[in-house]
N, C-alpha and C positions, 0 to 999 in steps of 0.2 A: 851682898845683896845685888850690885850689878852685875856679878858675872852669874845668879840663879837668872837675873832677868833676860839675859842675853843668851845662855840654855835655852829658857821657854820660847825665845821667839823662835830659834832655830827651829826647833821639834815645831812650831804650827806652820812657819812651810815648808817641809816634807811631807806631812797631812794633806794638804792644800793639792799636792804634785799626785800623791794616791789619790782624792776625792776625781781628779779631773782625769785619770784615766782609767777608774772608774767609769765614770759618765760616755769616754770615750768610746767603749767594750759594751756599754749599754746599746748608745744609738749608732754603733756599727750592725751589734747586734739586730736592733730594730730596722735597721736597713736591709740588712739582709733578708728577716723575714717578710719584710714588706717586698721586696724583691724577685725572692722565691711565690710569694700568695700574686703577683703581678703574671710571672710567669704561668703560675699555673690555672689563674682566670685567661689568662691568653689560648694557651691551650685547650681550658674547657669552652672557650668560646667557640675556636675553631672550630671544636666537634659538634658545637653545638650548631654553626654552621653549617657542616656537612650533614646533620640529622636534619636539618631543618630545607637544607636542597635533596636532599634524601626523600622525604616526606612530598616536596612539591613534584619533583620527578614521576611518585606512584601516582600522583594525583592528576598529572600530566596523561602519564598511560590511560587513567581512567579515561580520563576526556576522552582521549583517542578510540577506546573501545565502546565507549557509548556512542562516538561516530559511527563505527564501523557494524555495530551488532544494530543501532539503530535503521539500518538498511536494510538490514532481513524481514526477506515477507516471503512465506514459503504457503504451497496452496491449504486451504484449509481441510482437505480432505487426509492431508497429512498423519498418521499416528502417532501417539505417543512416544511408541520405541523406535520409530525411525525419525522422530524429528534433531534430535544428533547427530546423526549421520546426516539428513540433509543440510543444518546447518554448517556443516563441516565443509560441506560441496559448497555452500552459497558462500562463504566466507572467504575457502579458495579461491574462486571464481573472481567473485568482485576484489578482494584483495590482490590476488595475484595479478589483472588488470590494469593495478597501478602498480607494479613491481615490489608488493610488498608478501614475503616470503612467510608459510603458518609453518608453524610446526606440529606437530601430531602425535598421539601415544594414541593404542588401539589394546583393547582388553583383551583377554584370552581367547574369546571367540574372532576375533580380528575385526570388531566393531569400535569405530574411536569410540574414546574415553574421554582425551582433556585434546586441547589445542590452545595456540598461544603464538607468542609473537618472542624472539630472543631477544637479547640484549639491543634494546632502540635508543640510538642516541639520544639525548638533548638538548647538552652542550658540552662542546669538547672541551672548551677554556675551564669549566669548571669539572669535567671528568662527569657529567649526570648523564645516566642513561634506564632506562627502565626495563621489565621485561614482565609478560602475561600470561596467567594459566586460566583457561577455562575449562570445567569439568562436571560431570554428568554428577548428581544425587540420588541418593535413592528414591525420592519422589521426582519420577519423570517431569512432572512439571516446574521442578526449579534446580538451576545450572548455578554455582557458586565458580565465583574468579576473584584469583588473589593476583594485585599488581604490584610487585616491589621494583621501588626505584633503590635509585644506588647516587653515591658522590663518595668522590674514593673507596675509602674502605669500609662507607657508610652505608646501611641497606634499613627500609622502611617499608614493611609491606601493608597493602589497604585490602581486606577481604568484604565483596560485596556478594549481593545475589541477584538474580537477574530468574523472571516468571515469564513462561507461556502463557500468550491471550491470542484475543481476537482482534481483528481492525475492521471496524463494518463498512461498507463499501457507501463515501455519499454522495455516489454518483446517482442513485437513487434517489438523493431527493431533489432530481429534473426530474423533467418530464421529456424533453430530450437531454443525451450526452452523447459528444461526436466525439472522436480524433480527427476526423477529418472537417472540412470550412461545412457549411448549413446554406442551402439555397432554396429560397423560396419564390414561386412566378404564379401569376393569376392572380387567385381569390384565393387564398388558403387563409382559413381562419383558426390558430391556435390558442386556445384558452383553457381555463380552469373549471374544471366542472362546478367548483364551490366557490375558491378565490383562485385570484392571478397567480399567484405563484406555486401553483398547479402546474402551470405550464412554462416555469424558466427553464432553461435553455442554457447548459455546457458545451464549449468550445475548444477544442485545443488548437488543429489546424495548423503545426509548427511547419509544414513541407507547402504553406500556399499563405502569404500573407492578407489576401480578401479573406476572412472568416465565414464572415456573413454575409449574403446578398439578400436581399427583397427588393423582387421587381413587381409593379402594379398594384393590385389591391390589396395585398396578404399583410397579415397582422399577428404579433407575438404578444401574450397579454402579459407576459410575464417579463422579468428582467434575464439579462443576457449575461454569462461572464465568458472573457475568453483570456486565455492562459498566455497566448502566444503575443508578449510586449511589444510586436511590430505590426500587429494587426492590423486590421480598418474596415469599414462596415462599407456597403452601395444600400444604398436607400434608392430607388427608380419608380416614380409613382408618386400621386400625388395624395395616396390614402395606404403606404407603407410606412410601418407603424412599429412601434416595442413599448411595452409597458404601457399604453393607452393612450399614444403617444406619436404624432408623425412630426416627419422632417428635421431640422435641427433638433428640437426639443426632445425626439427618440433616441438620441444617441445618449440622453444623460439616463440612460434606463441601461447603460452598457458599460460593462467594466472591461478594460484591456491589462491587459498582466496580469491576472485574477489569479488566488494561489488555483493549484492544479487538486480536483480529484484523484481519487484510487478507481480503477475499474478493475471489478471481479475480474476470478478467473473462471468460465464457464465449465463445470464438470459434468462433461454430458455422455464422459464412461456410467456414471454412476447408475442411467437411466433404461440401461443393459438387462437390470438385471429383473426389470417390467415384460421384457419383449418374450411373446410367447408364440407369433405367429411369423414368416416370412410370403413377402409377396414375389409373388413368380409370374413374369409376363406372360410365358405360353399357356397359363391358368386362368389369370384375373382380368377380364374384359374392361382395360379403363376405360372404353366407349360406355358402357352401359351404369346405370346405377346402384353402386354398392354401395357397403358397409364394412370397414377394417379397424380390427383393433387388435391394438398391443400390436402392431406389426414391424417389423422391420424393413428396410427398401433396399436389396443388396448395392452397393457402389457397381456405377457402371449399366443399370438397368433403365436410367434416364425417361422414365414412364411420365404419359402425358394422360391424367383423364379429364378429359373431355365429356364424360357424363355426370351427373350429377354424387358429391361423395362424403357420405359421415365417417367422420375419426371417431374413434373412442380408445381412451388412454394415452397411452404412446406410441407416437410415429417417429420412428427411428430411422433415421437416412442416412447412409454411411455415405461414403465418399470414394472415386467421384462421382458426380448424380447432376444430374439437370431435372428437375420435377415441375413441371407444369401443370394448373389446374385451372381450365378453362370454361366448366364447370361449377354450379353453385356448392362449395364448400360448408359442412355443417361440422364444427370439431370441440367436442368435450372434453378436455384433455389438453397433451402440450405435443409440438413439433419440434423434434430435436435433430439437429442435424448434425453431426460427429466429424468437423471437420478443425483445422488446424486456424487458433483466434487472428496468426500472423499471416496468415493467405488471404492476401486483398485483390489477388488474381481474375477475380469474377467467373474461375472454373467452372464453379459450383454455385448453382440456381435454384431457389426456390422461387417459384412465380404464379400470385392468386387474379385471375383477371377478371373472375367472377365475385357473383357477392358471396361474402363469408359470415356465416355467423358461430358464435361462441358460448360456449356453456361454460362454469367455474367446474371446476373437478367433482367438487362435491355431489353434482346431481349426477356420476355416474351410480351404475348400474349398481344394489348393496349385493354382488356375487362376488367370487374368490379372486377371479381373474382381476378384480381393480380393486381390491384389499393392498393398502400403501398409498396408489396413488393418489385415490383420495382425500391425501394427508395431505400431498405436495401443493401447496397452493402458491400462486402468485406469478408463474411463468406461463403465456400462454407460448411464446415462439424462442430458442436457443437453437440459434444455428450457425456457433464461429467459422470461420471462414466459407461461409455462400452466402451468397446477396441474396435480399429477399424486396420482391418489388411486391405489389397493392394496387388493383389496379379497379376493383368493383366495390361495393360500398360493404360497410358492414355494422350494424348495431353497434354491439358493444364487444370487444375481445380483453378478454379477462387474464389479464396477466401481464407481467414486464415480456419487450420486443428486443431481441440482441443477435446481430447477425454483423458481418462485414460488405456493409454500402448498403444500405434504404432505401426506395424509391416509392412514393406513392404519387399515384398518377391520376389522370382522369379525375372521375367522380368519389374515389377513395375516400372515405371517409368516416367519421363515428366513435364513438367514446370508447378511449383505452384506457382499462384499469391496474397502471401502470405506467412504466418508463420505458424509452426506446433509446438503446441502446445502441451505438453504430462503432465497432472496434476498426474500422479501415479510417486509412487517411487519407481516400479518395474521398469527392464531394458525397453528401447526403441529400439527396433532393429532394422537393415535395411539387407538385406542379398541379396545375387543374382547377377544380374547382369545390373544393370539400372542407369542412368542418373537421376541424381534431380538436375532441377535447380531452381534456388528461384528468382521470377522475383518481390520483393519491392519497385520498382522505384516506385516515385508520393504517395505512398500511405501515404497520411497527414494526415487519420481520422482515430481514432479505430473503427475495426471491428463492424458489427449490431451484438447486440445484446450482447457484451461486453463491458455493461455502467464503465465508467470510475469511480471510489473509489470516495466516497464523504468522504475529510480530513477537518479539522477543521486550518484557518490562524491565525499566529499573528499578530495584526494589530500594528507593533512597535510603529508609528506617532499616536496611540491613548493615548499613555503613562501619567498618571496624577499623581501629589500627592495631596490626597483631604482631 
């Protein structure tokens, strides 16, 4: 019996010695798998890392092309099938300016196609860099770009769209808008035909820090804003005035650093194709009293009449030209002067010293010859680069004023239905003794002949990751 019992113990540990390397083989076993699932969350992680700097990298590019495409404004007379091509130009341009290199593919007629940006770093510690395609659709009006970023050998690309529109121009709704400072001396009284702010008043003025001067009696009924952050106002007078308002207390009717307006681009090819007649000195007696329409005024004929004279339709004055009318002015219609918006040279003159009076388009003549024009309503005077002075009085002149330097003088004076526009950044001046009033009510369309900015939209709800 003792030596069966001394058997059994032996035989249960050697059992004992299997069970426990068993056990061992188990959670080595479990170590390892736990080990290997360790490592390979490590590694999904990383990648998930790289997808995930991947991802912000394209989104990064995005940014950067919403800067850059947000900068396009091409004129709006622009077409369809060429607005690719000029974005192409504008993107060059302004990009290459900051040493930032497009790249280009051009279709089989040798019209670009797509353009983009290569490989742009982000950051080098982590290997992120992006790169950009932008490409034509078959609906002219919407351009798709794909932005994929990268982190090592990680790539995410983000496919958006991007719409042709309009930007309407709100420099229109003054009643003046300068680049250059606004001076006003005497008695000039500026107000709203209905309310005040009929008659506010844009400023930019960045090449002279007095913006604005009013010396003596003159009065702005409207508020002021001016763009240029180092500005300052002269108030001289003891009944100089803004917003209904003198002395200290006028200046709080005045904003300094105001954001900045758009000013159209004036399209006064477009007004070409009205012109049916040409005026010729050794013909046209500007001493005596005529009647011209639809005429052109070749550059260089610098005629002065001196008798009394009706426009009808369009007066078309090429460049260069000094035109003088010291004579009573009667004009139904617009004067268009075809010169360059960035010539603030004072070359070119348009000058009224007589009284002027104005008709809306509409009451021309219903014959063939002003079939269109018409339609054009709301410009009475477009003459980029010539100055236009004012020097006799006049009712009412029917339509927005835009030329490079303004001058009204004397007795000037009378209700404009419209804005006056002044694209030079020399002074704007108003002198004398006359009433402007600025009669804006209803007017919901931009001016003919200042097509509204064609911009490039982002079309957020096109948003993909592909």
């Amino acid at each position: 019996m003792n030596r069966y019992k001394g058997r059994n113990r032996h035989l249960r540990r050697g059992a004992i010695l299997i069970i426990a390397v068993i056990f061992v083989a188990v959670f080595s076993s479990f170590g390892l798998a736990v080990l290997t699932m360790s490592s390979t969350n490590v590694r999904v992680a990383d990648n998930q890392q790289k997808a995930n700097r991947a991802l912000e990298s394209a989104q990064s590019g995005l940014e950067v092309m919403k800067y850059w495409l947000g900068r396009v404004a091409m004129p709006g007379d622009t077409t369809p099938a060429d607005r690719f091509s000029t974005l192409t130009y504008l993107l060059n341009s302004d990009m290459g300016n900051a040493g930032i290199y497009v790249n280009q593919a051009y279709d089989d007629d040798g019209y670009p196609a797509s353009l983009g940006l290569g490989d742009v770093a982000v950051s080098a510690l982590t290997d992120q860099s992006f790169s950009t395609s932008l490409q034509k659709t078959a609906d002219l009006d919407v351009l798709q770009m794909d932005i994929t970023g990268n982190s090592n050998s990680i790539a995410r690309t983000i496919r958006v769209n991007y719409t042709f529109g309009t930007r309407a121009h709100n420099v229109f709704d003054y009643g003046v808008a300068t680049k250059g400072p606004l001076s006003l001396s005497g008695n000039i009284d500026m107000s709203g035909a209905t309310v005040a702010v009929e008659a506010d008043v844009y400023i930019e003025s960045h090449n002279q820090n007095e913006a604005l001067s009013i010396i003596g009696n003159s009065q702005i009924a409207g508020d002021v804003q001016i763009t240029n952050p180092d500005a300052y106002v002269t108030l001289q007078g003891g009944q100089a005035g803004i917003g209904g308002e003198t002395g200290e207390a006028a200046l709080d009717n005045v904003t300094i650093g105001a954001e900045p307006a758009e000013f159209p681009i004036p399209l006064t090819g477009y007004f070409e194709q009205y012109v049916q007649n040409t005026f010729d000195p050794a013909i046209h007696d500007t001493s005596a009293d005529n009647t011209y329409e639809n005429i052109r005024i070749p550059g260089g004929t610098n005629p002065h009449f001196s008798g009394n004279v009706t426009l009808n339709g369009i007066i078309f004055i090429e460049t260069p030209n000094i035109v003088t009318f010291t004579g009573n002015v009667n004009i139904t219609g617009m004067v268009i002067g075809d010169g360059d918006m960035n010539d603030n040279s004072g070359a070119n003159q348009l000058t009224f010293l007589g009284n002027v009076s104005s008709n809306p388009v509409g009451d021309l003549p219903e014959t063939s010859q002003f079939d269109g024009i018409r339609d054009e309503t709301g410009t009475f005077l477009m003459a980029p680069g010539f100055s236009a002075s004012f020097g006799g009085n006049f009712d009412t002149l029917n339509g927005a004023i835009a030329a490079n330097g303004i001058n009204f003088f004397g007795n000037a004076g009378g209700t404009i239905n419209g804005s006056i526009l002044n694209y030079s950044d020399t002074p704007m001046t108003f002198s004398g003794n006359s009433d402007l009033i600025f009669n804006r009510s209803g007017i919901t369309e931009v001016p003919a002949g200042f097509g509204p900015e064609i911009i490039l939209h982002y079309v957020s709800e096109s948003y993909s990751e592909v």
